[in-house]
C-alpha positions as a Markdown table, in Angstrom:
| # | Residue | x | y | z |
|---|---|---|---|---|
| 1 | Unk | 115.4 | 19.6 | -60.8 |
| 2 | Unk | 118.4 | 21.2 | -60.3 |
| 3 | Unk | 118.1 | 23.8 | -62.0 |
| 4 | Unk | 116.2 | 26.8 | -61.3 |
| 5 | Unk | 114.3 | 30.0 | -62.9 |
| 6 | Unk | 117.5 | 31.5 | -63.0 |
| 7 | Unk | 119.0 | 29.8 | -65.7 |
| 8 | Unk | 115.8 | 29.0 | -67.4 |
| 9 | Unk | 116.0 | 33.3 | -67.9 |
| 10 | Unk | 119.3 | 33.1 | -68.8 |
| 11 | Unk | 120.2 | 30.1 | -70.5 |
| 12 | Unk | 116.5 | 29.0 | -71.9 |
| 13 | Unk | 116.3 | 28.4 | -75.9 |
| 14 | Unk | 113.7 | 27.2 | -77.9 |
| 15 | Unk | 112.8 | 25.0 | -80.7 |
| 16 | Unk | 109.9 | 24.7 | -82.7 |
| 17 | Unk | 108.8 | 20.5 | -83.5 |
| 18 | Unk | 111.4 | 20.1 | -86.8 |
| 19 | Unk | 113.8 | 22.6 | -86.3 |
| 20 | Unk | 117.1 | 21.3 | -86.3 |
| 21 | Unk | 119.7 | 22.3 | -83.2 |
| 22 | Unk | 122.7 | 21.3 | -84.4 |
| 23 | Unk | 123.8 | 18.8 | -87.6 |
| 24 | Unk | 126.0 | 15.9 | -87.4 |
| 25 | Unk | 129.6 | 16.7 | -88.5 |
| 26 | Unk | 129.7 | 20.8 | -87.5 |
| 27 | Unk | 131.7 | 22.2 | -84.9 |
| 28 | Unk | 130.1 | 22.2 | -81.8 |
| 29 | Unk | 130.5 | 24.5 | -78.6 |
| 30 | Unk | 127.7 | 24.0 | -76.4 |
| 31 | Unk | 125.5 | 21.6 | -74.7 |
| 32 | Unk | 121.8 | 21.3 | -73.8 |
| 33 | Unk | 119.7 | 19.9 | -70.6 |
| 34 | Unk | 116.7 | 19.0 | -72.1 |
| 35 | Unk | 113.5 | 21.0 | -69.7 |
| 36 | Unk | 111.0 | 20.3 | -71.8 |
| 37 | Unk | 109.8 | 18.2 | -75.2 |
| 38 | Unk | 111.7 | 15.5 | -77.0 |
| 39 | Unk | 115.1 | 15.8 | -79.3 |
| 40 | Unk | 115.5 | 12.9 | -81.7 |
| 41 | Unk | 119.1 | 12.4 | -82.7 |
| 42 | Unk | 119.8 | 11.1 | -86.6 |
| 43 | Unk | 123.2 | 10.2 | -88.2 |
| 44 | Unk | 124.0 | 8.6 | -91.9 |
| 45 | Unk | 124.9 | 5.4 | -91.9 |
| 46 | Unk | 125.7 | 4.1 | -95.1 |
| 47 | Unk | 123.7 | 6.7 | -96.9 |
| 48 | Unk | 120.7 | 6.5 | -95.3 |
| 49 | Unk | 119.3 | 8.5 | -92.1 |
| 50 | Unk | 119.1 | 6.7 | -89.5 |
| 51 | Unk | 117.3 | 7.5 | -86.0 |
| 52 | Unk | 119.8 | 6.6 | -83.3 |
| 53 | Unk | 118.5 | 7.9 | -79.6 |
| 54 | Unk | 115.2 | 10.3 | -78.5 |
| 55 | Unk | 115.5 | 12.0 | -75.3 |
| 56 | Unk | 113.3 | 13.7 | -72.7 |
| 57 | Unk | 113.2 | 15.8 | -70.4 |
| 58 | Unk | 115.9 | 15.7 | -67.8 |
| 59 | Unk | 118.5 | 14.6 | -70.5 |
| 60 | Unk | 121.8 | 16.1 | -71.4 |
| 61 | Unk | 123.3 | 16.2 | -74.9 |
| 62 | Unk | 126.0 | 17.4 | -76.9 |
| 63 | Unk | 128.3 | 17.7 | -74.4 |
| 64 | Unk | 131.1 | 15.5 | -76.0 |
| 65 | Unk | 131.7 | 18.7 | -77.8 |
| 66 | Unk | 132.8 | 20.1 | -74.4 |
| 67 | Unk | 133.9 | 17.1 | -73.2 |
| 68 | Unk | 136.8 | 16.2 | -76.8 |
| 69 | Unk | 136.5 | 19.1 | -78.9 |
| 70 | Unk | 135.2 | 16.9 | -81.8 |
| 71 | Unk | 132.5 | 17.8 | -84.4 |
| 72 | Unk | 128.6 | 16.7 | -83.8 |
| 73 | Unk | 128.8 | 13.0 | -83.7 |
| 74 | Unk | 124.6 | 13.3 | -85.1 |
| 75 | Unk | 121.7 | 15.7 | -85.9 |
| 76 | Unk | 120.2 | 16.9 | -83.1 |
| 77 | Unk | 116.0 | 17.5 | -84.1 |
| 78 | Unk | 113.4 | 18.5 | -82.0 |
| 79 | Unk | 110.0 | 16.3 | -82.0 |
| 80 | Unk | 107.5 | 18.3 | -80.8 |
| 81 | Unk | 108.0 | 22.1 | -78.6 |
| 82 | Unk | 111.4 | 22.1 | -76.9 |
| 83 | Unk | 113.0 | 24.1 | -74.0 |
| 84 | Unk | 116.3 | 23.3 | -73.6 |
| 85 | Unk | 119.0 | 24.9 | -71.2 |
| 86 | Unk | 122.2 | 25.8 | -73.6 |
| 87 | Unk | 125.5 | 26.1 | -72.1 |
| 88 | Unk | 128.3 | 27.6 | -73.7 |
| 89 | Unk | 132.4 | 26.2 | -73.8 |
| 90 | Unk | 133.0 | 29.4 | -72.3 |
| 91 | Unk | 130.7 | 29.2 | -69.2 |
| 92 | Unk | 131.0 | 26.2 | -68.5 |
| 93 | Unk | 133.7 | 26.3 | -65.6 |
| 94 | Unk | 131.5 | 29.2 | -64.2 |
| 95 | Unk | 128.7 | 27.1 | -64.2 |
| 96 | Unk | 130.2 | 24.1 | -62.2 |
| 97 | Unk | 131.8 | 26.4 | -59.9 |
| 98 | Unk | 129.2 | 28.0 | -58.7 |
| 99 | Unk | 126.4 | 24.5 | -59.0 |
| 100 | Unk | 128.1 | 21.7 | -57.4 |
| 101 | Unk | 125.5 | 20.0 | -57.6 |
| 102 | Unk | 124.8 | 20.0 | -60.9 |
| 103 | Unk | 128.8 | 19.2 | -61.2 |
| 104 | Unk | 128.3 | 16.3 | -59.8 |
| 105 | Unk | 125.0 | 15.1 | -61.9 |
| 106 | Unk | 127.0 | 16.3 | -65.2 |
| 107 | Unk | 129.6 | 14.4 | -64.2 |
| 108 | Unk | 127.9 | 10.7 | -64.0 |
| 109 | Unk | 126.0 | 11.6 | -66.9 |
| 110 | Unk | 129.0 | 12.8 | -68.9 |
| 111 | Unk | 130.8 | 9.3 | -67.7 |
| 112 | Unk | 127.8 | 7.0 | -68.6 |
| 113 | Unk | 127.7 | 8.6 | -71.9 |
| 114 | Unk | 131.0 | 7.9 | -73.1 |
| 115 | Unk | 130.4 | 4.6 | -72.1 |
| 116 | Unk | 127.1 | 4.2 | -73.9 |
| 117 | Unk | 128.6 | 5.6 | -76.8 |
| 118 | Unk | 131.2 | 3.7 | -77.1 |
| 119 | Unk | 128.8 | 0.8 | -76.7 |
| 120 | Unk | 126.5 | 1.8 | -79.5 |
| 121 | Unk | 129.0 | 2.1 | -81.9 |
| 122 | Unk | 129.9 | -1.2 | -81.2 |
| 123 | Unk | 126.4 | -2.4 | -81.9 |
| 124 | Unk | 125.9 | -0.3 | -85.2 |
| 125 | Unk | 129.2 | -1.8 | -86.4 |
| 126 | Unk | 127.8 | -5.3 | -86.4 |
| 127 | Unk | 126.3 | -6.3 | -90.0 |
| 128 | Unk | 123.4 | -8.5 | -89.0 |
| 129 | Unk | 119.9 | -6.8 | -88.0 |
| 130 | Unk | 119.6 | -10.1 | -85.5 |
| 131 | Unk | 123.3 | -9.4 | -83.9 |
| 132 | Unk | 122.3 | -5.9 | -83.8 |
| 133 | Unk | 119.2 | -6.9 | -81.9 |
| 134 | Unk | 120.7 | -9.5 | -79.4 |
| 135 | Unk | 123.6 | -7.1 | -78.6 |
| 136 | Unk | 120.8 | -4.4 | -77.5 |
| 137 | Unk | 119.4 | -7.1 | -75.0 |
| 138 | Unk | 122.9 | -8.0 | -74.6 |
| 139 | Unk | 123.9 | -3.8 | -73.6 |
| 140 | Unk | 120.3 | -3.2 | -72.0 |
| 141 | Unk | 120.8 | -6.4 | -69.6 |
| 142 | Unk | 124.7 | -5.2 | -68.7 |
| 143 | Unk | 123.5 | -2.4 | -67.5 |
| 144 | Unk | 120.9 | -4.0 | -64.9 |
| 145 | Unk | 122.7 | -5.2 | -62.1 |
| 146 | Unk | 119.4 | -6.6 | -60.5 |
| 147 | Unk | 119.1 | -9.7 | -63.3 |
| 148 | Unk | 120.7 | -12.9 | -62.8 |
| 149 | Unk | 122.1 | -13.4 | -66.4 |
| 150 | Unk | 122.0 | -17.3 | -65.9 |
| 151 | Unk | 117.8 | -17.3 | -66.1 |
| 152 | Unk | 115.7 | -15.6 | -68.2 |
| 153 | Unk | 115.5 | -11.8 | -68.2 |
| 154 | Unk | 112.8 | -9.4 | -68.9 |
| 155 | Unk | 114.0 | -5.9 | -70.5 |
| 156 | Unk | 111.6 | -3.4 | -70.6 |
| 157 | Unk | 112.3 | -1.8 | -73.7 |
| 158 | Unk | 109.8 | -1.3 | -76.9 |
| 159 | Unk | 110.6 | -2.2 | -80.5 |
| 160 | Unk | 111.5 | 1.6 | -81.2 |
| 161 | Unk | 113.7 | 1.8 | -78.4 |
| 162 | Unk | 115.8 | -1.3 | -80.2 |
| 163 | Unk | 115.1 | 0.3 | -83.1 |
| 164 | Unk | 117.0 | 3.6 | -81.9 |
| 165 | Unk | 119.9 | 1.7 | -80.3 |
| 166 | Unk | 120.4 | -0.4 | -83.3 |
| 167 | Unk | 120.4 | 2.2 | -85.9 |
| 168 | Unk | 117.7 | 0.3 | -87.9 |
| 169 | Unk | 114.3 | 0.8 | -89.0 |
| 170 | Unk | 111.0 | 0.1 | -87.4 |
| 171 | Unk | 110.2 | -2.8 | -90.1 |
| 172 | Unk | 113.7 | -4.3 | -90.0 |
| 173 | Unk | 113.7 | -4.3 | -86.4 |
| 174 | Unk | 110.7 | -5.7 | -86.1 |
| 175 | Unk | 111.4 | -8.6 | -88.7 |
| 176 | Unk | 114.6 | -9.3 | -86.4 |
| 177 | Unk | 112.5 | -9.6 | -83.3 |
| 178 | Unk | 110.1 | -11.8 | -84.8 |
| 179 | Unk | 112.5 | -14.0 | -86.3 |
| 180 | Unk | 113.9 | -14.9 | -82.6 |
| 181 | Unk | 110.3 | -15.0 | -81.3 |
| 182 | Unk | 109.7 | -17.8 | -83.9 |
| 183 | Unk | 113.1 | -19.6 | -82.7 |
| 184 | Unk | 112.1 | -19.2 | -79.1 |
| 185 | Unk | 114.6 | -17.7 | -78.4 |
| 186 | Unk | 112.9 | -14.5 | -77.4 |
| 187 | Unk | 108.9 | -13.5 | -76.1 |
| 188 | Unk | 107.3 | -10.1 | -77.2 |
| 189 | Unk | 105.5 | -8.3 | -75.0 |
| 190 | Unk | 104.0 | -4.6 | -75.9 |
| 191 | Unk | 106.2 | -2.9 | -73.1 |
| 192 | Unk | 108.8 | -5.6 | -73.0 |
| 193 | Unk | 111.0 | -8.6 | -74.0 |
| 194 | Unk | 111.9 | -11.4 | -72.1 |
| 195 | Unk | 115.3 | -12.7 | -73.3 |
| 196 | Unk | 115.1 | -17.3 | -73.0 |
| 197 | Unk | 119.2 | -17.3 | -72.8 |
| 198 | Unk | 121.3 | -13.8 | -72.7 |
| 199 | Unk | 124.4 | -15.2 | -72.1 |
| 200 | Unk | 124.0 | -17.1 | -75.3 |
| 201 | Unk | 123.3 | -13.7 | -77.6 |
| 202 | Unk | 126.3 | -12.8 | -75.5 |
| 203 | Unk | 127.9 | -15.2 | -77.2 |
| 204 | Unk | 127.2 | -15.0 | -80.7 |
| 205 | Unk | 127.7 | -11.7 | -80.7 |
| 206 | Unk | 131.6 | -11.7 | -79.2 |
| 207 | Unk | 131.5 | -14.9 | -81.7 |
| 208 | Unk | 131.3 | -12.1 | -84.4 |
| 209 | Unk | 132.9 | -9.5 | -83.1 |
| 210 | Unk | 136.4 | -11.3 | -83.0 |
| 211 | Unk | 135.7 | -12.4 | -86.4 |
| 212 | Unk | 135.6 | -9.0 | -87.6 |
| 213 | Unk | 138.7 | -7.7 | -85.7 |
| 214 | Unk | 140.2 | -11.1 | -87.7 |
| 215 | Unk | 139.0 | -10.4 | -91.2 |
C-alpha cells in the first residue's frame, strides 16, 4: 500500500456499518481511499434506490468532486466497519507533491473512472433489463484485452456484480440472466458467465442505442 501510518493518523475517518458519508446531489469537497471495510454506493433512478457499485479496500471514490467541481453523483454508505483515508480540495496539491507515487496511482484510477462512468451511464440509460445485462458483458469484456471477442468468453463476474453495474435489482437481474441462459445465449456459473456470442450483444445493444439517439 502506498500509504502509510502517517496519513492513517492524519487523514483516517471512520464509519460505523449504515452511516452514510456523503448523499447524492450535495456538494462535495473531498475524496476517500478506501483502507478498510466496504462502501456501497446508491442513486434514484426513477424513484426508486438503486445499488449502483460496492467497493473494497484499496478503492478510491468521490474524487470527481475534486476532479469537476460537481455535486455527489450517489450516496456513498458504508456496509459493515469502514476506515477510509479523507482528502480534502484544499490538500490535495500538497498531497501529490509530496507522494508521487500515489500521484501517479490517483491518476490511472481518476482516468479509468471517468471512463467507467461514462460507461455506466450509458448502460443505465438503456430501457431493457436484458440490454442492460448484455451491455455489462459487453463493458466487462472491453475491458479484458486477454479475450478473443470472436469465441466464447468467460467473465468472471456474479449476478450482484451485474446487478450493481446495471442499476437493477437482484430478482430482475436474475430473471434477465436466466432468460438468455434459456436462449443459449448465455451459461451461468456461480462465480462466472460464459458469454456464446459477445459481439452479437454488441450488437443489439448499439442496435438500440442509435435508436434512441433517433427517437
Amino acid at each position: 500500500m502506498l500509504l502509510d501510518n502517517h496519513f492513517l493518523e492524519k487523514f483516517g475517518v471512520e464509519y460505523k456499518p449504515g452511516e452514510i458519508i456523503f448523499c447524492e446531489y450535495e456538494p462535495g469537497n473531498e475524496f476517500y481511499f478506501i483502507h478498510s471495510g466496504k462502501v456501497r454506493f446508491v442513486k434514484i433512478i426513477n424513484n426508486r434506490e438503486k445499488t449502483i457499485d460496492i467497493m473494497s479496500p484499496g478503492d478510491v471514490f468521490g474524487e470527481m468532486a475534486i476532479l469537476e467541481a460537481e455535486p455527489r453523483s450517489a450516496s456513498a454508505v458504508a456496509v459493515d466497519s469502514v476506515k477510509v483515508l479523507k482528502f480534502h480540495r484544499d490538500n490535495f496539491d500538497t498531497l501529490l507533491q509530496g507522494n508521487p507515487q500515489l500521484a501517479y496511482k490517483l491518476l490511472v484510477i481518476f482516468s479509468k473512472r471517468i471512463y467507467d462512468a461514462k460507461r455506466r451511464l450509458m448502460i443505465l440509460l438503456l430501457n431493457d433489463p436484458q440490454l442492460k445485462v448484455m451491455d455489462v458483458f459487453n463493458f466487462i469484456a472491453e475491458g479484458d484485452v486477454t479475450l478473443d471477442l470472436s469465441e466464447p468468453v468467460t467473465l468472471n463476474i456474479t449476478t450482484q456484480d451485474i446487478s450493481n453495474w446495471a442499476g437493477m435489482s437482484f430478482e430482475e437481474t436474475q430473471k434477465a440472466l436466466t432468460h438468455l441462459a434459456n436462449l443459449g445465449k448465455i451459461e451461468l456459473l456461480n462465480d462466472r458467465v460464459i458469454v456464446k456470442n459477445i459481439r452479437n450483444f454488441q450488437t443489439l445493444v448499439n442496435s438500440r442505442r442509435r435508436q434512441m439517439f433517433a427517437e
